[in-house]
N, C-alpha and C positions, 0 to 999 in steps of 0.2 A: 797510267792511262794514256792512252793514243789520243794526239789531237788535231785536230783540224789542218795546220801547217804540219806535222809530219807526213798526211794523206798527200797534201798539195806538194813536196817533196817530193815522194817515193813515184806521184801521177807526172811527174814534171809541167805542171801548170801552177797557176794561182792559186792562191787563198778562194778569193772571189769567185773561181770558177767552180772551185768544189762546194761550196757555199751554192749556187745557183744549180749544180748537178743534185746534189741531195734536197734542194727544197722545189724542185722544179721550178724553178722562176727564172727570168730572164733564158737566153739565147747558150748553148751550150753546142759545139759541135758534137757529132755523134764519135768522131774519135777521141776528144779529150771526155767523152762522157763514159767508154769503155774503159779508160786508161782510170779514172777515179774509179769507177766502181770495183777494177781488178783492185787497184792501191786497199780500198776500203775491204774486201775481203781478204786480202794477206795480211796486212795488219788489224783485221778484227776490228774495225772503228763503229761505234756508236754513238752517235750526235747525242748530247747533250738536251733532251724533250724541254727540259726548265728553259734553257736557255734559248732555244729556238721558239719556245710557242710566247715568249718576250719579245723576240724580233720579229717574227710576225703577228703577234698579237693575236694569234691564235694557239689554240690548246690542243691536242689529244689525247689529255688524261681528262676519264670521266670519276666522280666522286660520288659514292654508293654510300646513306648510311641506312644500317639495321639495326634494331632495337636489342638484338639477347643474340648474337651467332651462336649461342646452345643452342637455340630452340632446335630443330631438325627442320621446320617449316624454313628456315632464312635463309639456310646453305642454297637449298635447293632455287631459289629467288636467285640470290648470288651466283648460282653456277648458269642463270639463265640471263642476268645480267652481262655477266662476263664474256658470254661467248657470242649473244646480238651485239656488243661494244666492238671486240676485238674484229669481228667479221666485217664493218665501217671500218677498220682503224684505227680506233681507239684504246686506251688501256685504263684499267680500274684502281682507284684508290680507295680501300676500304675501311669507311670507321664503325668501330662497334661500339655503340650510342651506351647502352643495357641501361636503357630508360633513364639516364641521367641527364640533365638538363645544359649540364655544367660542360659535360663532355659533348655534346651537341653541338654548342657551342665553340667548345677549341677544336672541333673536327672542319667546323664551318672556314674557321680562321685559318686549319691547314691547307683548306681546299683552296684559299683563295691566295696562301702565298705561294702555292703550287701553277696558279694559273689555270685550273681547270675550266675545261669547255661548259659542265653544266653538271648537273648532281640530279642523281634518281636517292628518292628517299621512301623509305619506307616506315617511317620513325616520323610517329603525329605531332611532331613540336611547331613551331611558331610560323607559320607560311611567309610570314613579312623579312626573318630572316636569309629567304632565300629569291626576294624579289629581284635581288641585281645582280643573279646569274639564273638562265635556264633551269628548269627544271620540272620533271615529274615526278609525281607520289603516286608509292606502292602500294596497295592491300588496306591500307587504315586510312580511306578515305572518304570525306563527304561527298553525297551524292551527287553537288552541284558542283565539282572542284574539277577545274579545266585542266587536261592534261597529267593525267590519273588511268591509273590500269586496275581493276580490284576482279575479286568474285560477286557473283551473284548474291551475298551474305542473307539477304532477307528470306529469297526461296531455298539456301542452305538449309534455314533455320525451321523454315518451312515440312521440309524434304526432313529432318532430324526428328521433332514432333511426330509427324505422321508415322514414321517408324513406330516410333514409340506405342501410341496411340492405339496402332491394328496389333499390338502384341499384350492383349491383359494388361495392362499396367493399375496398379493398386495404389502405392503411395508416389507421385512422380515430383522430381527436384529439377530444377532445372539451374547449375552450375554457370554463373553469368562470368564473361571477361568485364575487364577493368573499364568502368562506368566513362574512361575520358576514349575509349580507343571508339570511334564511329562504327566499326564491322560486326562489336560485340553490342552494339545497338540494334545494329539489323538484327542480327539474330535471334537475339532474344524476342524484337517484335513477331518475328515468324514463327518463332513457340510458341509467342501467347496467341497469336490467331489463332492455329491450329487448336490449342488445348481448351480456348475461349470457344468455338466452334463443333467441338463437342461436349461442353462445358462438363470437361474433367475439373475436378481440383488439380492446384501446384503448389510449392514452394519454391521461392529463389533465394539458393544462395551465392552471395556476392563474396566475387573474387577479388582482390588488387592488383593482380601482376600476371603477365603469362610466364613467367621467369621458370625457366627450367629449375633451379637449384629451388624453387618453393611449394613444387609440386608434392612432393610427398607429405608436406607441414601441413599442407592445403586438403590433402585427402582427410587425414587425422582429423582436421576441424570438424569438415565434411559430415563425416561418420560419429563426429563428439555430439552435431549437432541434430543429424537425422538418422539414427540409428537403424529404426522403421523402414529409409527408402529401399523401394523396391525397384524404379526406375529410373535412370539419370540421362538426362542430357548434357554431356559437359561441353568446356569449353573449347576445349582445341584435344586433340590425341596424346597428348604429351599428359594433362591433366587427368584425362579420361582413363590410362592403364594405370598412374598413381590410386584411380577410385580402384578399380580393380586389383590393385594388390592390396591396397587395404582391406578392400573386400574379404578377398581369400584369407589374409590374418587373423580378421574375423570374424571365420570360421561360415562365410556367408558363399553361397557356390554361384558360379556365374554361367548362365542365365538363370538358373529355375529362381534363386533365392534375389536377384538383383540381375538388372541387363541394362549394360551401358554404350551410348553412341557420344562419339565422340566428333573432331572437326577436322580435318583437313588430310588424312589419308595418309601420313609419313611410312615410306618403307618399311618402318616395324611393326607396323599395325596389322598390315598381312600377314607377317614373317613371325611373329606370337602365336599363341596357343595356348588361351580361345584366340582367334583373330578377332579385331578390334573392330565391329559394325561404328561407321564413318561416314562424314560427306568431304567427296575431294574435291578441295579445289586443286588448279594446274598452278601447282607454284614456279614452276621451270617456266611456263606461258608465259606466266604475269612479268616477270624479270623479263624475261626476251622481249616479251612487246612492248615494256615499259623503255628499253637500250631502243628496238625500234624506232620507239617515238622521239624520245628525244633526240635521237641522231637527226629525224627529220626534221625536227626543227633547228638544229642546228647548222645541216646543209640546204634546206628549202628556205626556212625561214616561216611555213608553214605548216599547217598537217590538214589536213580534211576530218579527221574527227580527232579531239583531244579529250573525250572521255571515252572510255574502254570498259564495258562489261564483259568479262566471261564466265560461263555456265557451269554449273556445281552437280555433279550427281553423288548419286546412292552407292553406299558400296553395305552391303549385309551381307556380315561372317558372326561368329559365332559369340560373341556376348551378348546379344538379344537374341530372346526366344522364338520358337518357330510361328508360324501363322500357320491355319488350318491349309493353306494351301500350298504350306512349306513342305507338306508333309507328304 
């Protein structure tokens, strides 16, 4: 590996000067700054990030954690983290949480012997853990929490219902996310307005996990435990095509026999067949404005709004039934 004194070699100057050319600091003439920068691209030199954001006590790695990188919901987060970071300057370290507590934890402790500038989380663990460094939370957020980017979740839930609702619905379930995550509170409260508002009957079945690898286990129950439904609200789209292939196994058709909306719009939901009637939220959004925000707090030092709502719509494709005016 090329170091610092072979640049200041091949530049014929200092240590210190190369030193002060690469971090911009102090007085640097503009020919010894040409003669380092040629030196640094012929020999490929790349400064040491650990070591420099030590000496100056600042960082350019940011620390991103996600609860399940299966989900399909998180990549898309991450990919919009990624590129509002890097676009500042910044670069991501990623840990993948998958709801454990433990690992939450040793992600935290790598973050901080890395020196990083601040950490976007999208992983509902312990807020106090993250009090002595910057920081924003993703998507799984309470309403009153500064410095937070989410969806709309309650008129998601809202918007999900009412589908339901204007399409016959006969026996309707409504498939809840894990009682600790705040988003699946919203939403579920926006069902029950709705269903309470035209006072349908419902059943709730309660999920534990949005864990990709437990969706299919989770249909099975599903369907062990309401044979009868005819209508589902699920909980995110990942879970929601699990009800429908169980569906289809047994032997139930999708819509006439069952019609299912699911949450958050993943690329395969269009890209299937039925497509997957959904509310999307902008997961690519939330991550870029979440890298936004905290950049600005970390070169302003303030932000003019540190809670962030953005807005949720409809998408209806073909696993709910038509409406008279569908037609």
């Amino acid at each position: 590996m090329t170091t610092i004194k072979e640049v200041a070699k091949l530049a014929g100057v200092s240590v210190a000067t190369v030193s002060r050319a690469l971090n911009n600091s102090g007085y640097v003439s503009e020919e010894a700054r040409k003669k380092v920068e040629s030196a640094v691209k012929e020999l490929n030199f790349y400064p040491n990030e650990v070591a420099r954001s030590l000496y100056q006590k600042k960082s350019k790695l940011i620390g991103l954690l996600l609860p399940d990188i299966a989900n399909p919901f998180f990549p898309l987060i991450a990919k919009g983290v990624e590129d509002g970071v890097n676009q500042r300057g910044y670069s991501l370290l990623l840990g993948n949480v998958e709801d454990d507590l433990e690992k939450e934890k040793d992600y935290l402790k790598i973050f901080a012997q890395n020196n990083i500038a601040g950490v976007i989380s999208a992983v509902q663990g312990d807020i106090k853990d993250l009090q002595n460094m910057p920081f924003v939370l993703l998507d799984r957020v309470e309403s009153d929490q500064n410095f937070s980017v989410h969806s709309d979740d309650y008129t998601g839930g809202m918007m999900a219902a009412e589908a339901i609702v204007s399409r016959d619905p006969k026996e309707i379930v409504i498939m809840v996310g894990p009682k600790e995550v705040p988003s699946s509170a919203a939403r579920l409260a926006g069902n029950q307005k709705v269903l309470k508002d035209h006072q349908l009957d419902y059943q709730i079945f309660q999920t534990s996990s949005f864990k990709f690898e437990l969706a299919e286990q989770t249909a099975e129950q599903f369907f062990d435990t309401y044979p009868n439904v005819d209508s589902v609200i699920a909980s995110n789209d990942v879970y929601a095509i699990a009800v429908m292939k169980e569906a289809l196994k047994r032997g139930r058709r999708i819509p006439e026999d069952v019609q299912i909306i699911g949450y958050d719009d993943m690329p395969f939901s269009r890209m299937m067949y039925p497509g997957l009637a959904t509310i999307a939220q902008p997961a690519y959004e939330i991550g870029y404005r979440g890298a936004k925000l905290l950049c600005d707090i970390l070169e302003k030092g303030f932000v003019e709004v540190s809670r962030i709502q953005l807005p949720v719509t409809l998408k209806i494709r073909e696993s709910v039934r038509k409406k008279d005016e569908d037609e």
